[in-house]
N, C-alpha and C positions, 0 to 999 in steps of 0.2 A: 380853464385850468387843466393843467395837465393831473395825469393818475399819477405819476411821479409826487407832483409837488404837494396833490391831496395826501398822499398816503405817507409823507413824513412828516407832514404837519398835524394829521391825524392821529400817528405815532407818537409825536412830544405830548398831545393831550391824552394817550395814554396812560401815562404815568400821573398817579394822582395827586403828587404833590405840586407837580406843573399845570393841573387841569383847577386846584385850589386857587395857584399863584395868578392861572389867567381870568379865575370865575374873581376873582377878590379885583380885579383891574376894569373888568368889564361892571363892577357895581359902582368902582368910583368914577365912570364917566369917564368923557372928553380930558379933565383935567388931570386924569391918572393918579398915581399915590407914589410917595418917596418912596425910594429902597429902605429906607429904616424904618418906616411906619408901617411896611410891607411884611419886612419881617418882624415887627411887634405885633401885626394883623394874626401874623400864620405860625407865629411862635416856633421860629427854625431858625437854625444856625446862621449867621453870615454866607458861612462858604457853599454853605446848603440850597441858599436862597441866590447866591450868584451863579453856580454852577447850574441851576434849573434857568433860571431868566438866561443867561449865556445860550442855552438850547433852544428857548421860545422865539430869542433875537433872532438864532440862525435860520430859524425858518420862517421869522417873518410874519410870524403872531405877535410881536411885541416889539415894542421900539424906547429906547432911554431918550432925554432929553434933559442936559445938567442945564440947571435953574440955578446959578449962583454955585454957591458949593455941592447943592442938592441933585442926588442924580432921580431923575421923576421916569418911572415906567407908565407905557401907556398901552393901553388891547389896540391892535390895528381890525378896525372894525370892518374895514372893506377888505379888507384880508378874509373874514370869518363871513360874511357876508355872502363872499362867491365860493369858499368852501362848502357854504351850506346850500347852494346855488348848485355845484358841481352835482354836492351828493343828491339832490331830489328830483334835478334834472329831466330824470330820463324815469319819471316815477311812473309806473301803468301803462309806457309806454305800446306794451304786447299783449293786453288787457282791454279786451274792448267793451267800453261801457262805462271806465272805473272813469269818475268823476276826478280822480286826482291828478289824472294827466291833464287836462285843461287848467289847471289851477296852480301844479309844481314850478313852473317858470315863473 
């Protein structure tokens, strides 16, 4: 992963009504949760809750998928995966001795 691409996708999870929107995605699993029961989850606005998932899309933490009329959000797991991958990477790497460099990969 590039520093780029970590450090704007780490920026949308900044903001903690997008860091709510993605912890609420990532409890319901593979099969994700409606936009409406998302925002009956986190109790915010429509325009509230689109304009935050519209930010998560563009960076590729989150992805929609319409189910009939239903638009269903989903956590992109390997997305967050080598984000977490990226940051621990290079953990103790200048540390000699630190056990958590054999182990951060």
């Amino acid at each position: 992963m590039k520093l780029d691409d970590a450090a704007v996708r780490l920026e949308a999870l900044g903001n903690t009504t997008r860091l709510k929107i993605y912890r609420a995605l990532v409890r319901a699993g593979h099969a994700g949760m409606p936009v409406g029961k998302l925002q009956e989850r986190l109790k915010i606005p429509a325009s509230t809750l689109s304009h935050h998932v519209k930010t998560l899309v563009a960076v590729g933490l989150i992805s929609q998928q319409r189910e009939g009329t239903t638009l269903v959000c989903h956590a992109e797991y390997d997305v967050m995966r080598t984000l977490l991958g990226f940051l621990v990477a290079e953990c103790c790497v200048e540390e000699r001795g630190c056990g958590a460099a054999s182990t951060a990969a």
